[in-house]
C-alpha positions as CSV (number, residue, x, y, z in Angstrom):
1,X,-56.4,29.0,41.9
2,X,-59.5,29.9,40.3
3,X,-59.7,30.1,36.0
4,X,-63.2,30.5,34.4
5,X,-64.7,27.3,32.8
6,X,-63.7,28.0,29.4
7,X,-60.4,29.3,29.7
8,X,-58.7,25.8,30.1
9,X,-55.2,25.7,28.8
10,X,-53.4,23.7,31.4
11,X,-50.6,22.2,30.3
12,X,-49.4,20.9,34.1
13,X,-46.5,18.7,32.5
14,X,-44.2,20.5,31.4
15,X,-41.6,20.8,32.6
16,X,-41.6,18.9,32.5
17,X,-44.6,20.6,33.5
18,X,-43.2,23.1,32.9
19,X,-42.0,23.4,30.1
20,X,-44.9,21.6,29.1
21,X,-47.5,24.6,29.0
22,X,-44.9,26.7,27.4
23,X,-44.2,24.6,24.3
24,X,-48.0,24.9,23.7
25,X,-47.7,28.5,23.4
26,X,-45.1,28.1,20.9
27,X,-47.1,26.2,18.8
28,X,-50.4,28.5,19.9
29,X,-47.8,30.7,17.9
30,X,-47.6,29.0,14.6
31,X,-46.2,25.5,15.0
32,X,-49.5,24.0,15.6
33,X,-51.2,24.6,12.4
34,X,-52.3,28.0,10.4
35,X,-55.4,28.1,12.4
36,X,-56.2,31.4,14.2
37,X,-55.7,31.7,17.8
38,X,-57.2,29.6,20.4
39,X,-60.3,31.9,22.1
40,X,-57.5,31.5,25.2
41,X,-55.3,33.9,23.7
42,X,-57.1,36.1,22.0
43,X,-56.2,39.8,24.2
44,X,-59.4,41.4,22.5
45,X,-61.1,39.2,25.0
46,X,-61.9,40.9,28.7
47,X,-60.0,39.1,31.0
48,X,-62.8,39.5,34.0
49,X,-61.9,36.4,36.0
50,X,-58.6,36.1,36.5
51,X,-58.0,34.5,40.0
52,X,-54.4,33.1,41.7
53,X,-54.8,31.3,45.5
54,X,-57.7,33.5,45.3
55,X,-56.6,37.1,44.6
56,X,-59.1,39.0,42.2
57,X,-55.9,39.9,39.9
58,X,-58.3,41.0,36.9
59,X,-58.8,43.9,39.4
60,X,-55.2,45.1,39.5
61,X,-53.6,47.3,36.9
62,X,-52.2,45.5,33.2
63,X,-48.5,46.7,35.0
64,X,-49.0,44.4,38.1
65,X,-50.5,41.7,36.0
66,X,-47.7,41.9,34.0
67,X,-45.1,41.7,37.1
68,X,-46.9,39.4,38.6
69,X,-47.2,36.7,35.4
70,X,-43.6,37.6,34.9
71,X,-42.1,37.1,38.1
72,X,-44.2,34.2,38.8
73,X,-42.9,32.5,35.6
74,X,-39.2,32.8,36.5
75,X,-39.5,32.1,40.1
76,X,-41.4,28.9,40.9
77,X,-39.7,27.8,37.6
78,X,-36.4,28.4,38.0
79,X,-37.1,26.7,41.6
80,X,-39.0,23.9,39.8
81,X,-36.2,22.8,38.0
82,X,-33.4,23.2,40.4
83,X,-35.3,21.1,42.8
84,X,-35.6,18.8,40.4
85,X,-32.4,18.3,39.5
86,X,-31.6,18.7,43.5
87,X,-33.8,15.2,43.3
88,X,-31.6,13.0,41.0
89,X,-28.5,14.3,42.6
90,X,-29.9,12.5,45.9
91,X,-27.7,9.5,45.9
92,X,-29.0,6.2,44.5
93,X,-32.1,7.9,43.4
94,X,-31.4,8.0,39.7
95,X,-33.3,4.7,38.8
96,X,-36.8,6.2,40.2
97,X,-38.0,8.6,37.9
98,X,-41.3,7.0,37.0
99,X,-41.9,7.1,41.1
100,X,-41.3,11.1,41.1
101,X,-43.8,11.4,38.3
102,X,-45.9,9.1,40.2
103,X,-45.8,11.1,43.3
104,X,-45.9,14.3,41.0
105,X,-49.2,12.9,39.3
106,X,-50.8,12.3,43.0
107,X,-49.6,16.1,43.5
108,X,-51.3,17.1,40.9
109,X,-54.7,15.1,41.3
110,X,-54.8,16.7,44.7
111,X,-54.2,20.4,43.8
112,X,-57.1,19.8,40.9
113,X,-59.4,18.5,43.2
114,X,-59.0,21.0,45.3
115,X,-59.4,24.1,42.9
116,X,-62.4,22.2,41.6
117,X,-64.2,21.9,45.0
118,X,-63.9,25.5,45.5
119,X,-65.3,26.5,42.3
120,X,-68.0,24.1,42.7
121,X,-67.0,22.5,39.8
122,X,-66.8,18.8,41.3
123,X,-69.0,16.2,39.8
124,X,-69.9,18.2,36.7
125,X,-67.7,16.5,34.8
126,X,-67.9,17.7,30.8
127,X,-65.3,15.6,28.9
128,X,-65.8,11.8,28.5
129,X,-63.3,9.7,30.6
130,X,-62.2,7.3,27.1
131,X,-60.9,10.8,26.1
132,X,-59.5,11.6,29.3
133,X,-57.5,7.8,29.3
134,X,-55.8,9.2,25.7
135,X,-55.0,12.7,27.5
136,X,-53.7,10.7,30.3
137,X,-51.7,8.6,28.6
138,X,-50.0,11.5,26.8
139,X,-49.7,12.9,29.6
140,X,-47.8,10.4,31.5
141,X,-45.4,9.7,28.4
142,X,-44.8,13.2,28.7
143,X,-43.9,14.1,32.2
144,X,-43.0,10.3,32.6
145,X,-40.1,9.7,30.0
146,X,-38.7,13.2,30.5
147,X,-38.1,13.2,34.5
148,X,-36.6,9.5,33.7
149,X,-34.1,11.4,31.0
150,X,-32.5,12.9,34.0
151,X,-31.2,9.7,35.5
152,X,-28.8,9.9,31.8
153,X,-28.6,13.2,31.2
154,X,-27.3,16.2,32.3
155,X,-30.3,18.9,33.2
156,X,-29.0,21.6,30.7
157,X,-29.0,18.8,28.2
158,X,-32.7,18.1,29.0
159,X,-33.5,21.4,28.9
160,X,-32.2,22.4,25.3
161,X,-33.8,19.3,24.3
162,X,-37.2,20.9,25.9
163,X,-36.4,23.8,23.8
164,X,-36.7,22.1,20.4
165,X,-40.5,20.6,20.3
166,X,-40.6,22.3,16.6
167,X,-38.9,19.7,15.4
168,X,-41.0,16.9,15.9
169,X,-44.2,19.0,15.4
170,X,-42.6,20.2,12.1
171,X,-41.8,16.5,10.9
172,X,-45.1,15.5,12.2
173,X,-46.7,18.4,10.1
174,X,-44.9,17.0,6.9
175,X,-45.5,13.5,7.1
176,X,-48.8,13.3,8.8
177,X,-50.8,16.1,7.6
178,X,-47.9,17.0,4.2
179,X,-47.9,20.9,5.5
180,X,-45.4,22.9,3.6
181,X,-43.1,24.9,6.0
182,X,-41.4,28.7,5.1
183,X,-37.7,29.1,4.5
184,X,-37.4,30.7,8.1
185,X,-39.0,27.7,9.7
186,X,-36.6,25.7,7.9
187,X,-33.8,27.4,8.7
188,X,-34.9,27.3,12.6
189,X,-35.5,23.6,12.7
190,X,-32.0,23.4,11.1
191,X,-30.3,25.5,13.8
192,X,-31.8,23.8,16.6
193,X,-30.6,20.3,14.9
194,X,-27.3,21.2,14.9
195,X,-27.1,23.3,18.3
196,X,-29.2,19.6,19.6
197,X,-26.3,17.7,17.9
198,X,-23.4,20.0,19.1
199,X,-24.5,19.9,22.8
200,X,-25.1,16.3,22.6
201,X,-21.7,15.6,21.6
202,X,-19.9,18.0,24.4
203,X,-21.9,15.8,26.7
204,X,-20.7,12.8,25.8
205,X,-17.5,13.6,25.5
206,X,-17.2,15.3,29.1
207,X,-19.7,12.6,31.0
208,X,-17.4,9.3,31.3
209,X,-20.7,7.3,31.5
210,X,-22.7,9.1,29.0
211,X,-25.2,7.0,27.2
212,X,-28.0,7.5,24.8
213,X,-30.5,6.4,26.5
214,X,-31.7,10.1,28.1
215,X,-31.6,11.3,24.6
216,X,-34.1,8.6,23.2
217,X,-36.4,9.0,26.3
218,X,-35.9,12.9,25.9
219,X,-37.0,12.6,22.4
220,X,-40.1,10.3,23.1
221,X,-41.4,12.4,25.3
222,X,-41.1,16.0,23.2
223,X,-43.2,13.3,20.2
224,X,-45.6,12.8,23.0
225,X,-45.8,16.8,24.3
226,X,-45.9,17.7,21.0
227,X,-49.3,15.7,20.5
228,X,-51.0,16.3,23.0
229,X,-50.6,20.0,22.9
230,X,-53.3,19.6,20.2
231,X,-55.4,16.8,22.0
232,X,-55.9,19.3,24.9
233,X,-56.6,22.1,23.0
234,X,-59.2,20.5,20.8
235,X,-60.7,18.7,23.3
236,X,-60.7,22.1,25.8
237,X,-62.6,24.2,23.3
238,X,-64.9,21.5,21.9
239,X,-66.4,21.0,25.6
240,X,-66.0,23.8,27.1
241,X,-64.3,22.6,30.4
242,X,-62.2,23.9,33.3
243,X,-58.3,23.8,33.9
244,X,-59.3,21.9,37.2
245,X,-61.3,19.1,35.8
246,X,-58.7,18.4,33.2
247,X,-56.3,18.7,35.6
248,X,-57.9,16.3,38.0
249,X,-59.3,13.0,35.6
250,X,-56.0,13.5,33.1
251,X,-53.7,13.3,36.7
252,X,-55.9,11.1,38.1
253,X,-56.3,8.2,35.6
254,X,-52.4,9.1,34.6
255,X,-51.5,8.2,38.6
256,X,-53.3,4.8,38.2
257,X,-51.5,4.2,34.9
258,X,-48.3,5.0,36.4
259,X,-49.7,2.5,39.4
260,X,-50.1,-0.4,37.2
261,X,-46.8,-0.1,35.3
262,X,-44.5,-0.1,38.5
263,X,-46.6,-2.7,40.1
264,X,-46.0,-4.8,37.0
265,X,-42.5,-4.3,36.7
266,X,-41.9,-4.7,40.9
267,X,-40.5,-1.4,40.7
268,X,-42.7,0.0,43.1
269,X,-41.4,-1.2,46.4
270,X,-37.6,-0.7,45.8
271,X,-38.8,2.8,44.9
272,X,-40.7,3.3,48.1
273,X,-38.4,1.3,50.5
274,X,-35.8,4.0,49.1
275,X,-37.9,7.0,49.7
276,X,-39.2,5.8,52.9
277,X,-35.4,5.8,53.8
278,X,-34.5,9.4,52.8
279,X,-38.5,10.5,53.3
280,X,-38.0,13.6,54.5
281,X,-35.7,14.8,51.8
282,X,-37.4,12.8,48.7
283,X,-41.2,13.6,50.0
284,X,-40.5,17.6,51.2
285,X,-39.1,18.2,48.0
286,X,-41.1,16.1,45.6
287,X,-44.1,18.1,46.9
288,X,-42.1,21.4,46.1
289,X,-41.4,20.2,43.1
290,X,-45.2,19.7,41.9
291,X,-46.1,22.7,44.2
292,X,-43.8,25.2,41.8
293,X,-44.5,23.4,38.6
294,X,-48.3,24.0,39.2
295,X,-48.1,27.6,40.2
296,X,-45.5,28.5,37.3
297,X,-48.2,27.0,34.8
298,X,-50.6,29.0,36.2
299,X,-48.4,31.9,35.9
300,X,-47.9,31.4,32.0
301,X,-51.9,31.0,31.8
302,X,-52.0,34.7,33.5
303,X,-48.9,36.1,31.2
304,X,-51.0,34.5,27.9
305,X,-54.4,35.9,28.6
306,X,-53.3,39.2,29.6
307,X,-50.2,39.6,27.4
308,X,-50.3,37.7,24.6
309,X,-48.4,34.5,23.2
310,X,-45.3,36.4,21.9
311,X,-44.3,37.7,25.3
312,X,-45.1,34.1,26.9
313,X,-42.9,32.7,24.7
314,X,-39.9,35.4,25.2
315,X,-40.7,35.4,29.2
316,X,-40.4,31.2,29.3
317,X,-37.0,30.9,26.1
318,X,-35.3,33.6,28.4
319,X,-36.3,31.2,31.9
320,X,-35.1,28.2,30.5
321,X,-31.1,30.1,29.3
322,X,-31.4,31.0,33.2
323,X,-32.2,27.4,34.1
324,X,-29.6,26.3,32.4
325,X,-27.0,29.1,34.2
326,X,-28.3,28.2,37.3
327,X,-27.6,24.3,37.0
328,X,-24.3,25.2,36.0
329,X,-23.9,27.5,39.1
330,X,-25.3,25.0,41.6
331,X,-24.5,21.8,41.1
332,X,-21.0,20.5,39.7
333,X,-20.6,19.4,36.3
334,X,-18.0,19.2,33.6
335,X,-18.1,22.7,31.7
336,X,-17.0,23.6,28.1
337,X,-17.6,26.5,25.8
338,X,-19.3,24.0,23.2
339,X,-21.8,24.4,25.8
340,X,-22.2,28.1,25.1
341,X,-22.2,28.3,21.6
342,X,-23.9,25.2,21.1
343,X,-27.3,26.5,23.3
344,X,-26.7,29.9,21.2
345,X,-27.4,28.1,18.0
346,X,-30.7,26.7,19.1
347,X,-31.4,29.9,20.8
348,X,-31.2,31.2,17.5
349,X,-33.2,28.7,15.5
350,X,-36.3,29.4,18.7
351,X,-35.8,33.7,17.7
352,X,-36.4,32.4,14.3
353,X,-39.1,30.7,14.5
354,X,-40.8,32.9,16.7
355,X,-40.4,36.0,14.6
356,X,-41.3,33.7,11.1
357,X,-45.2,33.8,13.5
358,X,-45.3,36.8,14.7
359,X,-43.3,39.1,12.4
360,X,-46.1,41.3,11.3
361,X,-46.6,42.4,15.2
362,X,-42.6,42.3,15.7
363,X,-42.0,44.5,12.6
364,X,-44.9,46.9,13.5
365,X,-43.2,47.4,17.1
366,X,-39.9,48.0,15.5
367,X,-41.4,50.6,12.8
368,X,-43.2,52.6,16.0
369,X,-40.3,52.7,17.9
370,X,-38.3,53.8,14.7
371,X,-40.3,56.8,14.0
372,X,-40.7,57.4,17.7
373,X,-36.5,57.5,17.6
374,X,-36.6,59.5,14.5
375,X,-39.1,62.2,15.4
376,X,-37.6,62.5,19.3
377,X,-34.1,63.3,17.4
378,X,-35.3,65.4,15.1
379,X,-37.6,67.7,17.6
380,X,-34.3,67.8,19.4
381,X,-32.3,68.9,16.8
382,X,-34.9,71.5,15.9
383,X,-34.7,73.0,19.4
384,X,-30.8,73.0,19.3
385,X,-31.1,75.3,15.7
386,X,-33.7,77.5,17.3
């Protein structure tokens, strides 16, 4: 996969990874700061280098770009988090989450490297490596403390958690920096609150073993994403760098972090002993899993560039509802409606927020297909009288 130099906007954690890169286009939208667009996702721009495994896609038509951004987004996503969550329903596995994200961080380093040797980026490095070592660790509070949630929480859980970065970035904003937020955004933090609070308590009333512990690393880790959304970004545009070498020093240093900690806490060799034991399972889908969290981050990159951030951010809210379905459908867990209306509420406070950043756009769309309604009904009325 091949981006130009200064269109670096990886975001390879989210989801973790993956839902990573997408929060940052939700506060590309507005939740950042009121700060005009990154250069990224400006569409006046000429997208004239837009490469994936090394198809010329800036060739193909704004249609098959769109398809292809689209379907990319829901696919490897939708398999990046049901092989996740295939992962911690190995048995005995749940206490190794910080060895996934190790061997997701490896993954990672590799599939940076790589893109960077055939762009001939290597050894051209253009950020300095103390600046990398913050991004890094970030980074591996990030993907870290949110694949360790899953050994306590249910994966819907985590996901509508994922969902709700505003609210940290919105308290950050106040305290920090002493922004002043609309009624709207308000009104959106509120609903996700409760809809977090709501599908919280269903949990623990269906889980017999349910503790809070996945909710407080959960939390840490959406703090963590939602600062160093800005880190990368600031640091992307002030050197002018590639996805592939921030995805190669930030993995890379964030794999030797990851290192140290487990060696110091001896949780390294029970982790490997284990994994070694069921290696074909843990390993085959490990590397799936960092496989399809790469490519769907890529995917989003294509969908911002060439789309914009408000359809990014409707494409990735509508992949994470069918994450959730799919969790529900494939593996077996206690089920209530509180569920349902609970993920509706914060589905509502995202809409909100979204449309509080973009309603100019949104309103213009409406009015155009308003008078295109209007004047299609009245030139068929005019027919019928004539």
């Amino acid at each position: 996969m091949q981006f130009s130099q200064r269109q670096g906007m990886s975001r390879l954690s989210s989801s973790p990874i993956h839902d990573r890169l997408t929060e940052v286009i939700s506060e590309s939208t507005g939740q950042a700061s009121q700060a005009p667009q990154p250069e990224i996702i400006s569409r006046s721009r000429e997208v004239n280098d837009l490469y994936v495994l090394g198809i010329p896609l800036h060739k193909t038509s704004p249609l098959f770009q769109l398809v292809f951004s689209v379907t990319g987004v829901m696919v490897f996503y939708l398999l990046y988090g049901y092989v996740q969550e295939w992962i911690f329903h190995i048995d005995g596995f749940k206490p190794y989450g910080w060895y996934l994200t190790l061997v997701q961080f490896g993954c990672y380093s590799i599939f940076g490297v790589s893109e960077m040797l055939l762009t001939g980026a290597f050894g051209n490095r253009l950020i300095p490596l103390h600046v990398y070592g913050f991004i890094a660790f970030l980074t591996v509070a990030t993907i870290g403390l949110s694949n360790t949630s899953l050994g306590y929480l249910n994966y819907p859980t985590q996901v509508i958690f994922k969902s709700c970065k505003l609210i940290p970035v919105m308290l950050g904003g106040v305290v920090i920096q002493g922004k002043r937020y609309g009624l709207m955004d308000v009104i959106a933090i509120l609903c996700m609150t409760a809809g977090l609070v709501f599908f919280t308590l269903a949990d623990s009333n269906l889980q017999p073993d349910f503790t809070y512990t996945g909710i407080i690393l959960i939390s840490m880790a959406l703090c963590a994403d939602a600062v160093i959304g800005n880190v990368q970004e600031k640091t992307l545009k002030q050197f002018a760098a590639s996805n592939s070498e921030m995805v190669f020093y930030s993995y890379t240093i964030g794999f030797l972090y990851i290192l140290w900690g487990l060696l110091l806490t001896n949780g390294l060799v029970p982790a490997a002993q284990f994994s070694t034991i069921h290696a074909k399972e843990i390993y085959g889908l490990a590397i799936v899993f960092s496989l399809t969290g790469y490519l769907g981050v890529n995917c989003v990159l294509i969908l911002v560039r060439t789309s914009g951030a408000l359809m990014a951010v409707t494409v990735t809210t509508f992949r994470k509802t069918l994450s959730i379905v799919v969790s529900f459908v494939f593996f077996a867990k206690p089920f209530t409606m509180q569920y349902v209306w609970s993920g509706l509420i914060v589905l509502v406070g995202v809409a909100l927020n979204v449309y509080s950043k973009n309603y100019e756009p949104i309103n213009n769309w409406m009015k155009r297909k308003l008078y295109y309604y209007r004047t299609t009904k009245l030139s068929a009325s005019m027919k019928q009288v004539v």
